[in-house]
N, CA, C and O of each residue as an XYZ file, in Angstrom:
884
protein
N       0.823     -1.207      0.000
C       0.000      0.000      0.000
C       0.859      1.260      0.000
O       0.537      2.154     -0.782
N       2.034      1.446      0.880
C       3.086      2.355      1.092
C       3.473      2.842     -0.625
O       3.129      3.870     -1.208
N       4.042      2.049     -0.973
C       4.036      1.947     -2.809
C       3.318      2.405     -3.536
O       3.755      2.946     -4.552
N       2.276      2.361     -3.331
C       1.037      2.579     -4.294
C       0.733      4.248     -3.825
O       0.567      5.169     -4.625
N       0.717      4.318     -2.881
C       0.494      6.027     -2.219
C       1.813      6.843     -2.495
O       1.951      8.064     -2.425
N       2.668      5.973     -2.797
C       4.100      7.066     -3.464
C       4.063      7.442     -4.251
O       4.294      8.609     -4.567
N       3.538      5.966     -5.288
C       3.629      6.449     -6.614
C       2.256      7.226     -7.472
O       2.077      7.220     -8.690
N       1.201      8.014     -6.187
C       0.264      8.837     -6.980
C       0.695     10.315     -7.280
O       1.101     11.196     -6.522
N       0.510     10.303     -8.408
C       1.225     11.999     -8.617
C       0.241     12.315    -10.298
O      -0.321     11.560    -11.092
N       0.402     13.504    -10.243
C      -0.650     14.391    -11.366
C       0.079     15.328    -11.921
O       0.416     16.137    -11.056
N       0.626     15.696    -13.345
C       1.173     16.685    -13.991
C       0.038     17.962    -13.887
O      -1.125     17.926    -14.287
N       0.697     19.025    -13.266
C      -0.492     20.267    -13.346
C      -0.202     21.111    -14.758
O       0.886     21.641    -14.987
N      -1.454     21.160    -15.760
C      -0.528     22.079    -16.896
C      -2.251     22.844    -17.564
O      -2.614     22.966    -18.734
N      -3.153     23.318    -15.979
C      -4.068     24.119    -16.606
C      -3.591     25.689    -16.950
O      -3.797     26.237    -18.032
N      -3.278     25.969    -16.422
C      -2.912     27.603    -16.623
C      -1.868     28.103    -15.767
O      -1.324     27.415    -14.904
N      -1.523     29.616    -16.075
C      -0.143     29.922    -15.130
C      -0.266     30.917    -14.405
O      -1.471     31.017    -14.173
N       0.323     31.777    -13.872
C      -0.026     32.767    -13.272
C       1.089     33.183    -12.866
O       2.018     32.466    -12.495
N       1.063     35.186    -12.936
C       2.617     35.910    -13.031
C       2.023     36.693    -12.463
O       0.798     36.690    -12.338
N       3.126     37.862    -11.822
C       2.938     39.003    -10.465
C       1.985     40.159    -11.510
O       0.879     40.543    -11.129
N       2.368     40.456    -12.358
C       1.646     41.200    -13.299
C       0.236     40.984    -13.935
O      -0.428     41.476    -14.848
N       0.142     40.234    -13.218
C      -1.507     39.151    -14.292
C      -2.446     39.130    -12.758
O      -3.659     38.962    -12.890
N      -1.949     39.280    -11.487
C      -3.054     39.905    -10.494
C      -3.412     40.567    -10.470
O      -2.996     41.421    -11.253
N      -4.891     41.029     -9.309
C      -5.492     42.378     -9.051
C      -4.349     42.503     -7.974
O      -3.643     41.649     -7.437
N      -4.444     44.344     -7.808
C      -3.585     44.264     -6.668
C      -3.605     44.887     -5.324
O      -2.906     45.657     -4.665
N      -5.086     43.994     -5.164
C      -5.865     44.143     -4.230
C      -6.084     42.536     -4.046
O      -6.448     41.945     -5.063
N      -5.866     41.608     -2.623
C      -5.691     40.296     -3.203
C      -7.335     40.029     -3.041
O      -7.938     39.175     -3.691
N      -7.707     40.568     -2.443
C      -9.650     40.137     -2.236
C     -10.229     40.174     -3.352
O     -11.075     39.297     -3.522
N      -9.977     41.263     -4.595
C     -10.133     40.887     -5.497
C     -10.010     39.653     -6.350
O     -10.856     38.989     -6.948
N      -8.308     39.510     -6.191
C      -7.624     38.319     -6.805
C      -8.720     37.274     -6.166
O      -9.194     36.482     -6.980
N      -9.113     37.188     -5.008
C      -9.786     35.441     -4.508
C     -11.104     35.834     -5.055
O     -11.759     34.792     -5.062
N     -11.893     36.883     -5.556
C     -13.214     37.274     -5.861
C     -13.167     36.382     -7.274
O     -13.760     35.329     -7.509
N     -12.253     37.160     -8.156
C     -12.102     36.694     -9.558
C     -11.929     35.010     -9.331
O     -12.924     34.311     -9.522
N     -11.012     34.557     -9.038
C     -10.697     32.938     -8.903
C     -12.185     32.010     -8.054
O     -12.413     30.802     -8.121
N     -12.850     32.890     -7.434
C     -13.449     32.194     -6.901
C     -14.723     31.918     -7.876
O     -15.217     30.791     -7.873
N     -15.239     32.899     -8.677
C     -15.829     32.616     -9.465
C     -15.622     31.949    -10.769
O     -16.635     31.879    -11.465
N     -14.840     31.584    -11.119
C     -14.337     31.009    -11.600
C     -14.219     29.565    -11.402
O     -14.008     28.621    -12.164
N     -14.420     29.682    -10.139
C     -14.353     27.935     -9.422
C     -15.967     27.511     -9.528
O     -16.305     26.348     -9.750
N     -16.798     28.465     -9.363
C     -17.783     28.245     -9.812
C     -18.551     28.171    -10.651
O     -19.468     27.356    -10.542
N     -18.453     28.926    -11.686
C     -19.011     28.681    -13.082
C     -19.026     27.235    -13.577
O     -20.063     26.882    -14.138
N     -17.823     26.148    -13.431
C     -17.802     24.761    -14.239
C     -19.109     24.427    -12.996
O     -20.309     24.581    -13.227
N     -18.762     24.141    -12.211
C     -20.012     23.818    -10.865
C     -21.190     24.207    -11.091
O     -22.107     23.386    -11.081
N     -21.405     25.468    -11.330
C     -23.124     25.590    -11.797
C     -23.296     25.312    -13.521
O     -24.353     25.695    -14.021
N     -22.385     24.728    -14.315
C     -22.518     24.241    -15.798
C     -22.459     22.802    -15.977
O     -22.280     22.109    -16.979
N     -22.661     22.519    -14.718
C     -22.289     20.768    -14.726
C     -21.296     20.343    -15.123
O     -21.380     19.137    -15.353
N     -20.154     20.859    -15.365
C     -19.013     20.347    -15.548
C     -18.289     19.860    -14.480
O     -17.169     19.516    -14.857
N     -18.395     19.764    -13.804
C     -17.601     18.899    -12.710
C     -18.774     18.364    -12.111
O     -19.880     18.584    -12.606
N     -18.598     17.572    -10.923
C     -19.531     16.512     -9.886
C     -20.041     17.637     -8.523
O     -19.552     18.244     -7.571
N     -21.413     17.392     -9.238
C     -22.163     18.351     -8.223
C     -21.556     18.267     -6.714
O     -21.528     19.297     -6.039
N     -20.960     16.752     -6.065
C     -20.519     17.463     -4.800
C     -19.589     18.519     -4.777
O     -19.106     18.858     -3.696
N     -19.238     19.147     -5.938
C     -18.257     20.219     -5.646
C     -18.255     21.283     -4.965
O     -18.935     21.996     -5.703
N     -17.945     22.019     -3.952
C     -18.536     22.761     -3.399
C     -17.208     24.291     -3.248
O     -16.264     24.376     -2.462
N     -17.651     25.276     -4.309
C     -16.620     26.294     -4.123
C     -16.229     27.044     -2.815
O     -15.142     27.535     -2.511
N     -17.255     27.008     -2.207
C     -17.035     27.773     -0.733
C     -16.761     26.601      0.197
O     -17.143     26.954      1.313
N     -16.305     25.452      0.237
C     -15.863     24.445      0.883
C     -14.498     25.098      1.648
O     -14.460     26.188      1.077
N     -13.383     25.100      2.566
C     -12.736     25.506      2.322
C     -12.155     25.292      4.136
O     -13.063     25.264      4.967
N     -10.598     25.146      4.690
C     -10.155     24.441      5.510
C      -9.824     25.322      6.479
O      -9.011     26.183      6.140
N     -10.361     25.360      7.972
C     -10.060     25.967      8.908
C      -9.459     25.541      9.677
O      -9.727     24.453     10.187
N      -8.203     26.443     10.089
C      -6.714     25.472     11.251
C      -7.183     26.632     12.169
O      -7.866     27.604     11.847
N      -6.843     26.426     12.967
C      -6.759     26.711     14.412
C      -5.699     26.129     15.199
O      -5.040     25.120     14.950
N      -5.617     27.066     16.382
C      -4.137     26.626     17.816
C      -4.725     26.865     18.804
O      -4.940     28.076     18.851
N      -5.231     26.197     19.896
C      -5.345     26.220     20.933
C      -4.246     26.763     22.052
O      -3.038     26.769     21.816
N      -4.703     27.122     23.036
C      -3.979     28.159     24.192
C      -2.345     27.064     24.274
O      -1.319     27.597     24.697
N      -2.330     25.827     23.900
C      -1.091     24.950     24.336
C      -0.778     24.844     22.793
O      -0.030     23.955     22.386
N      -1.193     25.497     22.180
C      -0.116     25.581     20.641
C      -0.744     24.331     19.999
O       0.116     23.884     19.239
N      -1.715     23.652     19.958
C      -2.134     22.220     19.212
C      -3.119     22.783     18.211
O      -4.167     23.400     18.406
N      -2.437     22.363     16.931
C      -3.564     22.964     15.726
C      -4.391     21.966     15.355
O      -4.059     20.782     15.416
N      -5.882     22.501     14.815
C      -7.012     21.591     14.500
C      -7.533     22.256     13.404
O      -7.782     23.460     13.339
N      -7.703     21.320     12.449
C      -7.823     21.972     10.991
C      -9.420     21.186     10.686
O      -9.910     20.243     11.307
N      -9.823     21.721      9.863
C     -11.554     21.017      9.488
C     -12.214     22.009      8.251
O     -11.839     23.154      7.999
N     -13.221     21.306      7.602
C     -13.447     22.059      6.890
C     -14.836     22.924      7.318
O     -15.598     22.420      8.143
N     -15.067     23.943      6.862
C     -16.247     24.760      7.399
C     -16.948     25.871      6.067
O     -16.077     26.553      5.526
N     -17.647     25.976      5.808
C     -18.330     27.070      4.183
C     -18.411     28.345      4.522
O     -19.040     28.992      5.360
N     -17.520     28.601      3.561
C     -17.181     30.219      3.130
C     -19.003     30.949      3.235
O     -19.999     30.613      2.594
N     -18.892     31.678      3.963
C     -20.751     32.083      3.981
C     -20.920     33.420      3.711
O     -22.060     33.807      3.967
N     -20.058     34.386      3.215
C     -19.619     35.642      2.663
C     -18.065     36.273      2.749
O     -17.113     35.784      3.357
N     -18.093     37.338      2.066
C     -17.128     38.688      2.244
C     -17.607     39.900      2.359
O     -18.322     40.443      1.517
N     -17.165     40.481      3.610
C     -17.828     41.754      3.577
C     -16.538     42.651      3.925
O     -15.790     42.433      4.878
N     -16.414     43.609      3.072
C     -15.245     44.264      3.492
C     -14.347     44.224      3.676
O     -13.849     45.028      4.463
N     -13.420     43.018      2.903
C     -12.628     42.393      2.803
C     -12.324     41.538      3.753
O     -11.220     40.997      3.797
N     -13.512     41.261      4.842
C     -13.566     40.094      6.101
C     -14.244     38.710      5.642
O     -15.464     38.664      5.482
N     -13.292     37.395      5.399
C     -13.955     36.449      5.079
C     -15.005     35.529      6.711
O     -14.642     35.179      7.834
N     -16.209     35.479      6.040
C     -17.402     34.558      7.117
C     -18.034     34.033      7.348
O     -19.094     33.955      6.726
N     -17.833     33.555      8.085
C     -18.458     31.939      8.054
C     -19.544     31.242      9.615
O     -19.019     31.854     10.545
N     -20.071     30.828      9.908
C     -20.825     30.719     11.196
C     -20.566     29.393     11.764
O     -20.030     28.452     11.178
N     -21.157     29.425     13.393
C     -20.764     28.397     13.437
C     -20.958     28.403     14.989
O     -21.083     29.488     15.556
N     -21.002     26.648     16.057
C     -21.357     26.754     17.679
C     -20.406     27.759     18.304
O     -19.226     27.723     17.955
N     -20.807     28.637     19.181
C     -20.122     29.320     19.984
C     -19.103     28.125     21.289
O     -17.947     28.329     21.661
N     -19.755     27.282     21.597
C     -19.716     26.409     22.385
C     -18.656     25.249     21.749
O     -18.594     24.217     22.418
N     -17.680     25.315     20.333
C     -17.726     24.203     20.004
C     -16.132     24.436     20.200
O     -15.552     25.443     20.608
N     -15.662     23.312     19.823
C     -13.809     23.174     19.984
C     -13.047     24.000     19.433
O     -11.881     24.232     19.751
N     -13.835     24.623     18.338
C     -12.993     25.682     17.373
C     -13.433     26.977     17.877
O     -12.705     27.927     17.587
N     -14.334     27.180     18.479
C     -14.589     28.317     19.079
C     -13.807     28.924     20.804
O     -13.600     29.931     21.482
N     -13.638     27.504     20.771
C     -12.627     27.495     21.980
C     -11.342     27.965     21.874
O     -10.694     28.599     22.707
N     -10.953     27.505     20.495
C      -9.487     27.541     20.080
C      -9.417     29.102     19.519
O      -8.542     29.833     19.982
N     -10.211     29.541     18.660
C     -10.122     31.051     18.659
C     -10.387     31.754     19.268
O     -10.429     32.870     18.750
N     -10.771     31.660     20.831
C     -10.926     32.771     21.963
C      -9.601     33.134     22.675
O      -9.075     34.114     23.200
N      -9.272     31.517     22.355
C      -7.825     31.678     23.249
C      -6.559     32.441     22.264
O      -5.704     33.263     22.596
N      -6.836     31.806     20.960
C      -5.783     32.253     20.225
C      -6.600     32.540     18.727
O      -6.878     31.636     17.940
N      -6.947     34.101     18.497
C      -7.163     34.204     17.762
C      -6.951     34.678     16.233
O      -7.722     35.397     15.597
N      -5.462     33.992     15.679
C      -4.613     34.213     14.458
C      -5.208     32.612     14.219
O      -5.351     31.671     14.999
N      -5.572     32.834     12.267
C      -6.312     31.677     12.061
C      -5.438     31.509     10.518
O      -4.368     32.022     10.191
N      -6.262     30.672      9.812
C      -5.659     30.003      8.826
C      -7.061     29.533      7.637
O      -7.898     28.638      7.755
N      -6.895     30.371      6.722
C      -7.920     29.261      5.478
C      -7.236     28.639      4.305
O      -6.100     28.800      3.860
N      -7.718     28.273      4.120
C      -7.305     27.352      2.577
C      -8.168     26.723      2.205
O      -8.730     25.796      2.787
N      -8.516     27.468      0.469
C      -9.446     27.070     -0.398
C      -8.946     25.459     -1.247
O      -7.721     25.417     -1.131
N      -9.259     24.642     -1.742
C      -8.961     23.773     -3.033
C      -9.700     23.797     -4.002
O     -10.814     23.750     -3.479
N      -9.860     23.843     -5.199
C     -10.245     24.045     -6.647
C      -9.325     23.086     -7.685
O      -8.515     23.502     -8.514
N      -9.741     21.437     -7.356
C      -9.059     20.774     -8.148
C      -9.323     20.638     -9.388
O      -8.535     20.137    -10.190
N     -10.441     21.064     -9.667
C     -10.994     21.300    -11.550
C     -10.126     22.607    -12.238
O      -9.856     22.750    -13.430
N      -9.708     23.688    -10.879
C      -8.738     24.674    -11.864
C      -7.225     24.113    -11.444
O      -6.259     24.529    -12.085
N      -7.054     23.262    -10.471
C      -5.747     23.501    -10.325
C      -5.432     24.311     -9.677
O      -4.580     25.097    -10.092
N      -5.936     24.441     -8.508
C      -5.566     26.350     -7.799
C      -5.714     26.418     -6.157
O      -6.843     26.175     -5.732
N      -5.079     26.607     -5.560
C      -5.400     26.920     -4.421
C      -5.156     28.024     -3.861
O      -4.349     28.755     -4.435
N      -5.924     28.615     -2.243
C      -5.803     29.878     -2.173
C      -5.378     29.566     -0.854
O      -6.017     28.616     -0.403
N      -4.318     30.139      0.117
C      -4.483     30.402      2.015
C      -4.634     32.103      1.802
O      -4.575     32.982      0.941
N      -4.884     31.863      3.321
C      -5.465     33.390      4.135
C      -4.672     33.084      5.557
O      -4.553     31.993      6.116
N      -4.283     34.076      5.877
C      -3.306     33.790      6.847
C      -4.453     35.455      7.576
O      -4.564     36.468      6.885
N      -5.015     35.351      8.754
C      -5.030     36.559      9.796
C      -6.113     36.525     10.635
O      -6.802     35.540     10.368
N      -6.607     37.248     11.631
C      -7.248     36.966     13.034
C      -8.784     37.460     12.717
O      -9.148     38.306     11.901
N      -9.502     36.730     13.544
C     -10.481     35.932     13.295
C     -11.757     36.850     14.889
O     -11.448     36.573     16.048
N     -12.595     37.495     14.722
C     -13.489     37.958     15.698
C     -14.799     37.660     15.553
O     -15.074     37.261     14.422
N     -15.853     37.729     16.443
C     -17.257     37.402     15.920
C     -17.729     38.235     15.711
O     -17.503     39.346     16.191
N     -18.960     37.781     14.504
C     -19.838     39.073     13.863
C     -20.593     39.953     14.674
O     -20.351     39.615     15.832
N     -21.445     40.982     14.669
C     -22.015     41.160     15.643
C     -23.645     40.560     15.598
O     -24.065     40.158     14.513
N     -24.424     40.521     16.652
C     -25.858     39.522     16.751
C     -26.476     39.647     15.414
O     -26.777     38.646     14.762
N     -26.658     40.766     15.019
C     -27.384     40.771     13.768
C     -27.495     40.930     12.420
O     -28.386     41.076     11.584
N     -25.789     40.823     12.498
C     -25.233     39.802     11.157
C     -25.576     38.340     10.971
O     -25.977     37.773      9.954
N     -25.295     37.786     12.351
C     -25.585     36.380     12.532
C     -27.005     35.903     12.722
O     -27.259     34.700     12.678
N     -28.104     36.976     12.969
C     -29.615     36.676     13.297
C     -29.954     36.625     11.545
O     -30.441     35.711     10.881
N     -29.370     38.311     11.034
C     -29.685     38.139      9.168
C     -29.436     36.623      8.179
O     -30.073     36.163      7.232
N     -28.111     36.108      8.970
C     -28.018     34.621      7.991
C     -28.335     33.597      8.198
O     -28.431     32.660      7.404
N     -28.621     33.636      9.693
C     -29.302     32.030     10.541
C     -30.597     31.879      9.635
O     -30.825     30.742      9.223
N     -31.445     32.866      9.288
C     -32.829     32.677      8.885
C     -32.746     33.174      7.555
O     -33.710     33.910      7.347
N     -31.892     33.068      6.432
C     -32.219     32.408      5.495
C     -31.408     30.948      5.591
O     -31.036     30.644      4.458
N     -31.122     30.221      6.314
C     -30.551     28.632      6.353
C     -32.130     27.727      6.097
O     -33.178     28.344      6.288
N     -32.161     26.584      5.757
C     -32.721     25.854      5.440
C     -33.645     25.555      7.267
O     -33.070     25.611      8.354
N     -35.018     25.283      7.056
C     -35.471     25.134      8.459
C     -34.904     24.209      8.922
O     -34.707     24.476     10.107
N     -34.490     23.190      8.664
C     -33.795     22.390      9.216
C     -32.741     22.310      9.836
O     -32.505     21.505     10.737
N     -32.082     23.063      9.447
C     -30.189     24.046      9.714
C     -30.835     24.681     11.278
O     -30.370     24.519     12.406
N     -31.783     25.267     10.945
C     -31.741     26.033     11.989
C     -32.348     25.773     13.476
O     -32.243     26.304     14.582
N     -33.059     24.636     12.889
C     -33.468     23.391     14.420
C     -31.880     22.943     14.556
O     -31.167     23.315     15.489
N     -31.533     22.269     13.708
C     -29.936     21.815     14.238
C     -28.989     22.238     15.218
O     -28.376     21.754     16.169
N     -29.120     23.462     14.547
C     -28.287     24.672     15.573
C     -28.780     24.108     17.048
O     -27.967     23.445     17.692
N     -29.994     24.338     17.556
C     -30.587     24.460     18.838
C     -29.914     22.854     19.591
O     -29.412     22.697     20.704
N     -30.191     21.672     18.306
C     -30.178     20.666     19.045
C     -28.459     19.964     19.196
O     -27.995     19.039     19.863
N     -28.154     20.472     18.686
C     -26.457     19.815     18.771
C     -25.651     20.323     19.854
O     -25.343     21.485     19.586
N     -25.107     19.899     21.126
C     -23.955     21.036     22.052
C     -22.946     20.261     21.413
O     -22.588     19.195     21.913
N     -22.335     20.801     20.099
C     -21.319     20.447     19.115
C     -19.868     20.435     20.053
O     -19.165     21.251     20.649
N     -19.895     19.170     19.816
C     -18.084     18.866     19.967
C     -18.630     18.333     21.404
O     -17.708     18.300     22.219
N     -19.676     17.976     21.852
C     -19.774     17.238     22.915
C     -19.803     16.203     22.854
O     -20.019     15.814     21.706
N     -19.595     14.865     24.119
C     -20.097     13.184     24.010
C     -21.397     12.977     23.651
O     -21.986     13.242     24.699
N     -22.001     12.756     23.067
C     -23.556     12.311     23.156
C     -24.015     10.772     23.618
O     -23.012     10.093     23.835
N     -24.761     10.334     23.743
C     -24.650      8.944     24.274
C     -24.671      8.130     22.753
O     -23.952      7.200     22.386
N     -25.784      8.847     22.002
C     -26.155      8.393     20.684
C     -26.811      9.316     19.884
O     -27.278     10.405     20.220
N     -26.803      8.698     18.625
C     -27.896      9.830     17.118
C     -29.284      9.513     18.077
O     -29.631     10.582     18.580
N     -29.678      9.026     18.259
C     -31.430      9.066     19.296
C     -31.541      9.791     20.174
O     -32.682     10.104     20.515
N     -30.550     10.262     20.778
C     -30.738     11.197     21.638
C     -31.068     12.469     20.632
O     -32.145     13.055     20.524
N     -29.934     12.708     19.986
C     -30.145     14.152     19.008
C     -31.237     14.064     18.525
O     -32.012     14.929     18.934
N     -31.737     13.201     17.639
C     -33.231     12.676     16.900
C     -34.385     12.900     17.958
O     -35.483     13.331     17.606
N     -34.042     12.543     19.454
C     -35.237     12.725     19.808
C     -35.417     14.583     20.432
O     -36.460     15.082     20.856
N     -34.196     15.207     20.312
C     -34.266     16.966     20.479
C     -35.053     17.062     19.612
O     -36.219     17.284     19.936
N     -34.682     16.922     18.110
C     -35.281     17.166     16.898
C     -36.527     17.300     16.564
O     -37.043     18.197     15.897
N     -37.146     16.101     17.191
C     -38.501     16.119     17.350
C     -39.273     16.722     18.531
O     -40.427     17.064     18.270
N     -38.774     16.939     19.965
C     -39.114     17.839     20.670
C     -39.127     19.264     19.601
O     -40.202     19.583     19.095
N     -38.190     19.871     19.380
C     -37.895     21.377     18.433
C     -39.058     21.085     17.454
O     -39.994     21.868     17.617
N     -39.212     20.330     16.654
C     -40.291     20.271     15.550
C     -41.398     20.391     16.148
O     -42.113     21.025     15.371
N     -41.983     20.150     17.098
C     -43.169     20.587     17.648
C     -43.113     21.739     18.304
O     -44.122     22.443     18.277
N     -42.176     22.102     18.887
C     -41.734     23.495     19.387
C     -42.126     24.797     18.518
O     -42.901     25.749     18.621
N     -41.287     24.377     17.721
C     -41.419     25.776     16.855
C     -42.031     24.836     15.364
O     -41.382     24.137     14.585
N     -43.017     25.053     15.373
C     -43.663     24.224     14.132
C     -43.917     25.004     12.871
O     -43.801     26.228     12.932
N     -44.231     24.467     11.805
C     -43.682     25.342     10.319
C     -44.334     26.600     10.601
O     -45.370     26.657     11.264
N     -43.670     27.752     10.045
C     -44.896     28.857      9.794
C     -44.080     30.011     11.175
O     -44.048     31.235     11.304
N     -43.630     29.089     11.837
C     -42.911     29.632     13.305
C     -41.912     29.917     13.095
O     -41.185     29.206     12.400
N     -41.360     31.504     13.823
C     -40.007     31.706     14.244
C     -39.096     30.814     14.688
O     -39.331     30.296     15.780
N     -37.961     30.459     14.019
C     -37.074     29.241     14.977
C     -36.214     30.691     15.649
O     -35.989     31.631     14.887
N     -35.928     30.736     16.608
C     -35.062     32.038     17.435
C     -33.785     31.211     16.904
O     -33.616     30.035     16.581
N     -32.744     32.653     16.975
C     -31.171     32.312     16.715
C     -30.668     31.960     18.343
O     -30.885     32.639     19.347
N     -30.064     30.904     18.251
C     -29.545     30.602     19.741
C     -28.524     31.559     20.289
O     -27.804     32.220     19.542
N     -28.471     31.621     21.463
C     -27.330     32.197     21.751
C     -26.186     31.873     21.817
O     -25.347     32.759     21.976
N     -25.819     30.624     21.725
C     -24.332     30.473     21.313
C     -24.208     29.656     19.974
O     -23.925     28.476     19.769
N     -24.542     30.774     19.079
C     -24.274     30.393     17.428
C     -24.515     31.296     16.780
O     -25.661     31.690     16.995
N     -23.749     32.124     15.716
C     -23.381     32.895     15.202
C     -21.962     33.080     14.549
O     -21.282     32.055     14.604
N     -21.311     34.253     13.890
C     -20.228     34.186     12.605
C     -19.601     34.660     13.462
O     -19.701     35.103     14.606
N     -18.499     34.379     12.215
C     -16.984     34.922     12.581
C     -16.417     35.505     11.370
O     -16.696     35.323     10.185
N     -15.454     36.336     12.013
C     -15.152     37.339     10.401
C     -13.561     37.312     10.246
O     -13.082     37.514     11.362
N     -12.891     37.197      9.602
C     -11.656     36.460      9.661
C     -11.046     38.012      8.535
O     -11.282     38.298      7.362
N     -10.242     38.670      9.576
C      -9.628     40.108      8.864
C      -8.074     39.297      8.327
O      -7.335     38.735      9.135
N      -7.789     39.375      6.860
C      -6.524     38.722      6.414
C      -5.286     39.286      6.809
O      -5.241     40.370      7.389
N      -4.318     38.649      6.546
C      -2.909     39.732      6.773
C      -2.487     39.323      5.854
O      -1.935     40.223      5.222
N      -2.400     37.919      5.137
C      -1.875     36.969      3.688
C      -2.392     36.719      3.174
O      -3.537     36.514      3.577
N      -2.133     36.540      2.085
C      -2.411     35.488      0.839
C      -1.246     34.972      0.472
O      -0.115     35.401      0.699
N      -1.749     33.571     -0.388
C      -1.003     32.894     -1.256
C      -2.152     32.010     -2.263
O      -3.052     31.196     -2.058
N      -1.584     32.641     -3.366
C      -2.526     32.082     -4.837
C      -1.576     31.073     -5.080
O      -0.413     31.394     -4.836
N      -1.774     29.951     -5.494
C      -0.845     28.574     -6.074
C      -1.965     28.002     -7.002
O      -3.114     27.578     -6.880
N      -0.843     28.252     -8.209
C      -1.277     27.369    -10.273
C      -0.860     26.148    -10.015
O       0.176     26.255     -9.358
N      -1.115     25.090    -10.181
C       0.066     24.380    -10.006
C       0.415     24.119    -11.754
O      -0.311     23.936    -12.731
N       1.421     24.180    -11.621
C       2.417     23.840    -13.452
C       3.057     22.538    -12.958
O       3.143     21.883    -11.919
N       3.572     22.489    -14.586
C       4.122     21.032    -15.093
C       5.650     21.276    -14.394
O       6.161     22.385    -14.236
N       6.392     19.691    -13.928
C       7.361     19.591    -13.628
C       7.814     20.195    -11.707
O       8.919     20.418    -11.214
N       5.822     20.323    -10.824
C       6.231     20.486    -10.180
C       6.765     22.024     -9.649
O       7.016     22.373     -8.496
N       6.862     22.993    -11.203
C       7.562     24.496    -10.944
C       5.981     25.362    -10.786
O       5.619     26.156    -11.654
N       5.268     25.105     -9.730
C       4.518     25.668     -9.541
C       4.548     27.075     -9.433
O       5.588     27.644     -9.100
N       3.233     27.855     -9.748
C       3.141     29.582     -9.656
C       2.351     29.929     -7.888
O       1.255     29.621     -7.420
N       3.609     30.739     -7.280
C       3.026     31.155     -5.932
C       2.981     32.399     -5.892
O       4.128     32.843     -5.860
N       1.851     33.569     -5.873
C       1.795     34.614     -5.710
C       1.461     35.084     -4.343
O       0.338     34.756     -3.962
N       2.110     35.708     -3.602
C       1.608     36.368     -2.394
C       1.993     37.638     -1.927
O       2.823     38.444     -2.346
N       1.377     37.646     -1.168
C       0.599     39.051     -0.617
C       0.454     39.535      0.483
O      -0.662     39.111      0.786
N       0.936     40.373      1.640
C       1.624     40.505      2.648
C       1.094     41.945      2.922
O       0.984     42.707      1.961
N       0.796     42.318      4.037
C       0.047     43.348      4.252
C       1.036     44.321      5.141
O       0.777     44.280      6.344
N       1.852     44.971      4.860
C       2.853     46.313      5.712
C       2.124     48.047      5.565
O       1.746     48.721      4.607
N       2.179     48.238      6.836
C       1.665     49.526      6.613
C       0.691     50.135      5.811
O       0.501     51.229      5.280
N      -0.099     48.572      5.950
C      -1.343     49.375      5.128
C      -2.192     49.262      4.222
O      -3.414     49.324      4.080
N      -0.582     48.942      3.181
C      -0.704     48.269      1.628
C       0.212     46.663      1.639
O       1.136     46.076      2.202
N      -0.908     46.507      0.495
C      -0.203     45.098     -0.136
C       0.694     45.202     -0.982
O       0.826     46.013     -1.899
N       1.643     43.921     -0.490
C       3.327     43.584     -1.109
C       2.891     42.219     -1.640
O       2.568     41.155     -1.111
N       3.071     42.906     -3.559
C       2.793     41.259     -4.157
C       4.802     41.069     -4.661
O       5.695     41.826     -5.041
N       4.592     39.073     -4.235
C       5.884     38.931     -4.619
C       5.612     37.689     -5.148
O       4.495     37.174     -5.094
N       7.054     36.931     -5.908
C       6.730     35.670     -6.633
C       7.214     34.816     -5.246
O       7.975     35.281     -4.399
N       6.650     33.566     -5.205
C       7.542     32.623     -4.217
C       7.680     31.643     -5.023
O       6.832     31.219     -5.808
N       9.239     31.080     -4.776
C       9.735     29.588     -4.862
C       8.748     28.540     -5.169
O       8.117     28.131     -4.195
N       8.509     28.077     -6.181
C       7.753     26.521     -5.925
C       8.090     25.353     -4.677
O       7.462     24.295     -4.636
């Protein structure tokens, strides 16, 4: 098996990318690419599980231990990427204590990936009340019934919240936004755009925030 996982490898030879061929503004740069990731996705060209706002959240806890997971891009506002999520849960733990964070997009139909390197605060209530209620009714019973990142005994226990909440707040009804669930807004300090090219000589553009303005430079493959 060791063998077989060595020898998987993929020539990258969709497109390239040079310091001159960015916006130079990088929120732009991830605006443009990101749509882009989406267009084949809503043309059926790739496998509907594709999901462009998919995208990987690391975290460090107060003893330096990072926990990475994936979580959906749920806007940009102002050049703050956000996303929601339990107040109560392990990752919410980990950014109270230490709040310098980490994203990273994948886009294996372009070949492209994006990080975000910078610190991470919560939205305020009624940013997070505006997006809880357009979520699916179901999303938003969830919220109430999960204390995420806890032991549970079993799925029957959760199943049977579910159905308490469904009679609770029954169709037609306000589901209330809980109080410990709501966004987070993740202010950047980095970027790094990566093409990947043939032979391995991949294209790394990044972007570094001094005094103010952005510093685009090439990096090393």
């Amino acid at each position: 098996m060791e063998d077989s996982i060595s020898q998987l490898r993929r020539d990258y030879t969709l497109s390239g990318l040079d310091v001159d061929e960015v916006a130079a503004d990088p929120v732009r740069q991830f605006q443009a690419w990101f749509d882009q990731a989406q267009q084949p996705i809503a043309a059926g060209q790739v496998p509907d599980w594709m999901e462009a706002n998919a995208m990987t959240l690391s975290t460090c806890d107060a003893d330096g231990m990072p926990t990475s997971r994936i979580v959906l891009l749920k806007g940009v506002d102002e050049g703050r990427f956000l996303f929601y999520t339990n107040y109560d849960s392990t990752k919410a733990a980990a950014m109270a204590a230490n709040p310098r964070v980490s994203l990273c997009f994948y886009w294996p139909h372009l070949q492209r990936q994006v990080r975000i390197e910078g610190t991470v605060s919560q939205t305020d209530r009624e940013t997070s009340r505006r997006y809880y209620h357009t979520r699916p009714r179901g999303s938003q019973l969830g919220a109430h019934v999960s204390p995420q990142s806890r032991v549970v005994d079993s799925r029957a226990f959760l199943e049977k919240r579910m159905e308490s909440l469904e009679a609770e707040y029954p169709e037609g009804t306000l589901v209330p936004l809980p109080d410990n669930w709501g966004g987070y807004a993740v202010t950047p300090t980095a970027f790094e755009f990566w093409q990947g090219r043939s032979n391995r000589l991949h294209d790394r553009i990044s972007y570094t925030l001094a005094e103010g303005a952005w510093k685009v430079e090439r990096l090393a493959p």
